[in-house]
C-alpha positions in Angstrom: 15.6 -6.8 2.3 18.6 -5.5 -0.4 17.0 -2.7 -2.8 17.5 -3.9 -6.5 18.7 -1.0 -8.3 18.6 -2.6 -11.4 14.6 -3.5 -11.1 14.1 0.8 -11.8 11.5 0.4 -9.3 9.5 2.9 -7.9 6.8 3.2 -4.5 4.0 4.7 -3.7 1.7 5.6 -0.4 -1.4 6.9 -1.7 -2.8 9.5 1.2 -6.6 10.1 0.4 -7.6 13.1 2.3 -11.0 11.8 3.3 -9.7 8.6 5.0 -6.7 8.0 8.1 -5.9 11.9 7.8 -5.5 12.5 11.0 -4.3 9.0 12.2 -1.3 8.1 10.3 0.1 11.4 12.0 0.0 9.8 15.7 2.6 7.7 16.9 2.4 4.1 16.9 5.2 2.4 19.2 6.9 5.7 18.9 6.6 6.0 15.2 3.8 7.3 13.1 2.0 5.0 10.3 2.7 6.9 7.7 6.4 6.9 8.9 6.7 2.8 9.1 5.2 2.2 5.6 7.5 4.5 4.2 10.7 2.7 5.7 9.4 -0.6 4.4 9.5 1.5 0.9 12.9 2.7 1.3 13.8 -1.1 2.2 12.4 -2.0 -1.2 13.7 0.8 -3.5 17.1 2.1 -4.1 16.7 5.7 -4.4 14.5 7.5 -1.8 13.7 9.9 -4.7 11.8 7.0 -5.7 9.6 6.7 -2.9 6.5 9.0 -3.5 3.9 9.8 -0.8 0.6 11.2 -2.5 -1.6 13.8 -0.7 -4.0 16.4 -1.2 -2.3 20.2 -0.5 -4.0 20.5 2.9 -2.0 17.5 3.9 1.6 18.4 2.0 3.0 20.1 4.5 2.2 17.9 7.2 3.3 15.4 5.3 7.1 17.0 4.9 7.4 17.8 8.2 6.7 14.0 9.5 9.2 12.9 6.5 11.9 15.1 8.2 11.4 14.6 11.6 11.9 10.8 11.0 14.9 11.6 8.7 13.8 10.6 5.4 13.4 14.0 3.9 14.1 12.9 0.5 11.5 11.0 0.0 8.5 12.7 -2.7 5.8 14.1 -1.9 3.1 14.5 -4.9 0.3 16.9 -4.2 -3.0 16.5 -5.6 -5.7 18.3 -6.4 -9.6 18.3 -5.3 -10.7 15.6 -2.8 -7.6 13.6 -3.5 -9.8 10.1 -3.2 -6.9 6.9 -3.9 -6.7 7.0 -7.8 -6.3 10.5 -7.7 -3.3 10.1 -5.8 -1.9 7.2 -7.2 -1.8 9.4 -10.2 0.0 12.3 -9.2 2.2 9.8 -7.7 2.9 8.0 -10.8 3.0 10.6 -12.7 5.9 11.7 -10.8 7.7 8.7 -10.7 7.4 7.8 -14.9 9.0 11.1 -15.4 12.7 11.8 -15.9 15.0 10.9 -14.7 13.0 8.3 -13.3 11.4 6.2 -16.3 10.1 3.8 -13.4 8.7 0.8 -15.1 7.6 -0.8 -12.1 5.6 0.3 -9.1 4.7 -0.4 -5.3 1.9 0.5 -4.1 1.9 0.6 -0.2 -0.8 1.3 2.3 -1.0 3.4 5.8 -3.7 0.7 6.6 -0.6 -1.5 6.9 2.1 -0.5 8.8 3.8 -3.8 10.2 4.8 -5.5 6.8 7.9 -8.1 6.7 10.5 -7.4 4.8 10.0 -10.7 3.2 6.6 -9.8 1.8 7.7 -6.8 -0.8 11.0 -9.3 -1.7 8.5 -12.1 -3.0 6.9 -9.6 -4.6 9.4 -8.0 -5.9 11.1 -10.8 -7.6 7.7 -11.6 -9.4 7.7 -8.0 -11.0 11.6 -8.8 -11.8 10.9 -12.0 -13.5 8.4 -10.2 -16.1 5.3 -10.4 -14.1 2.9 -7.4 -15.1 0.5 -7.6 -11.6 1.4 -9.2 -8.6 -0.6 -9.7 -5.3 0.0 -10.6 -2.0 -2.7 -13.2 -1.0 -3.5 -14.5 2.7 -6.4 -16.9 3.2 -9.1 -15.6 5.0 -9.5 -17.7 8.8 -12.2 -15.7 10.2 -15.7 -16.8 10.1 -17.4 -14.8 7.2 -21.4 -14.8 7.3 -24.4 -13.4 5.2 -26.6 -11.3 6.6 -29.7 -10.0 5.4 -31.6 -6.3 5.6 -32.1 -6.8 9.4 -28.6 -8.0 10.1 -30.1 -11.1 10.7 -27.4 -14.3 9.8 -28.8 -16.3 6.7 -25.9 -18.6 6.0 -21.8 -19.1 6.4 -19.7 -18.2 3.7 -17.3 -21.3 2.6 -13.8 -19.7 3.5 -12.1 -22.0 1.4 -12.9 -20.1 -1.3 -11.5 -16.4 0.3 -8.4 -14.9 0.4 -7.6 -11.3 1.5 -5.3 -9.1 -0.6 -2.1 -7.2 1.1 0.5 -4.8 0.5 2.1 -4.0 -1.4 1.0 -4.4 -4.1 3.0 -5.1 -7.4 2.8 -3.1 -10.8 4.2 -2.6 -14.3 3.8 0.8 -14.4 2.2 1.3 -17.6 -0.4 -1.4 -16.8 -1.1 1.0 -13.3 -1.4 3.6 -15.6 -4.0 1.9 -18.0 -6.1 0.7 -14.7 -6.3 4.3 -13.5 -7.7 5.4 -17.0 -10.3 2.9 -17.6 -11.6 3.0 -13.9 -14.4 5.4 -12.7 -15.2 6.2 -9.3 -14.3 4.7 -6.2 -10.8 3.0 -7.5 -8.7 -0.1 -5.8 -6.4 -1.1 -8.0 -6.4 -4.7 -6.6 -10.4 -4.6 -7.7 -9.6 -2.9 -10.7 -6.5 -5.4 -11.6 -9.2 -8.6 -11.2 -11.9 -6.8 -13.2 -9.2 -6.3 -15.9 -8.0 -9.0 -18.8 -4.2 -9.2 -17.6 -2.8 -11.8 -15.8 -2.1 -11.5 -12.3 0.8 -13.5 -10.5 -0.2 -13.6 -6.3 3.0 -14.4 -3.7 2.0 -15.7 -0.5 0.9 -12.9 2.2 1.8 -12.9 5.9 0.1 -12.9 8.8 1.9 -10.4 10.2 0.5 -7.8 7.7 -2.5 -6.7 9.2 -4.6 -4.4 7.5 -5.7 -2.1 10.4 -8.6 1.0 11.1 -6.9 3.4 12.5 -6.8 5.1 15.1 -9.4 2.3 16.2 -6.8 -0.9 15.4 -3.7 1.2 17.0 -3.6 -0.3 21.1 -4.1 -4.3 19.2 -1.1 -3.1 16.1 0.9 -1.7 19.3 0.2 -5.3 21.1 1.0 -7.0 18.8 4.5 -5.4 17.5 5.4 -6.1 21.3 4.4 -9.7 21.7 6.8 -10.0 18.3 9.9 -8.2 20.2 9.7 -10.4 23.2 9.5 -13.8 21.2 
């Protein structure tokens, strides 16, 4: 992927202290999580000022240690406060990054959850922010068999997976409609939930079946797998 200078585009990799603390720490194929997402960042964006990872304080230094050890010590780190859940660091973080001197007007938002991404995923979305699009999604039909089940975890019916598709990173955002989300949400936030609930348009790029979404540490001996069966093709 070439970085566009030009877009002014930012990234973020929200950190929320109560979920993959611990995990996104431990190498995967010789390379943390957290340290593969934030090189698929740094593929995307021009500046690695621009590259913001959001924590709660417990987590900052950890944080700028792993950043240095894997050589990208300019990359951001924006602390927040309290339980740092996801919209509270997606706000530190683009709070940071609409500042001077950046002015971002358009955002990334990554995921730890997804640390094998293709560099052609970001570029298609990408050149949908470029072209003027507001949000933009990454899409994957769902291929699994998705059922109903009731109180007893007894199967009542199949769910028609024509209708389904599963929602990637990153994820793409005019910043000031990010910004907007993040204020009228309560609670729990996604900002891919929060995006559909919301009146503005949303363009959506075709995922790739090589971004899985993983639970780690429990997904990290299939994502480890499954980088090798890639290198020996």
């Amino acid at each position: 992927m070439t970085a566009s200078p030009d877009l002014r585009l930012s990234a973020i990799v929200p950190l929320p202290s109560a979920e993959h603390a611990a995990a996104v720490f431990q190498p995967l194929a010789g390379h943390a999580p957290l340290a593969r997402v934030v090189r698929h960042c740094l593929d995307a964006v021009a500046d690695p000022a621009r590259v913001v990872v959001a924590v709660a304080e417990h987590l900052a230094e950890d944080v700028r240690e792993l950043l240095t050890h894997e050589g990208m010590p300019a990359v951001a780190v924006a602390v927040t406060d309290g339980s740092a859940t996801r919209g509270q660091c997606l706000r530190a973080a683009l709070e940071h990054v609409v500042q001077e001197p950046f002015s971002t007007p358009f955002v990334l938002v990554h995921d730890v959850r997804q640390p094998l991404t293709p560099p052609g995923l970001a570029d298609r979305v990408i050149q949908c922010l470029a072209d003027g699009a507001p949000i933009v999604l990454p899409l994957l039909p769902v291929t699994d068999s998705v059922k109903v089940v009731d109180a007893r975890g007894v199967v009542i019916t199949s769910v028609d997976r024509s209708t389904l598709q599963a929602v990637q990173f990153p994820r793409g955002f005019a910043a000031d409609h990010l910004a907007r989300l993040l204020t009228e949400s309560a609670g729990e936030f996604d900002e891919a939930v929060a995006a559909i609930r919301s009146a503005t348009p949303i363009t959506t790029v075709v995922g790739d079946t090589q971004a899985v979404i993983a639970e780690l540490p429990h997904d990290a001996s299939f994502l480890e797998a499954l980088m090798a069966s890639h290198h020996s093709c």
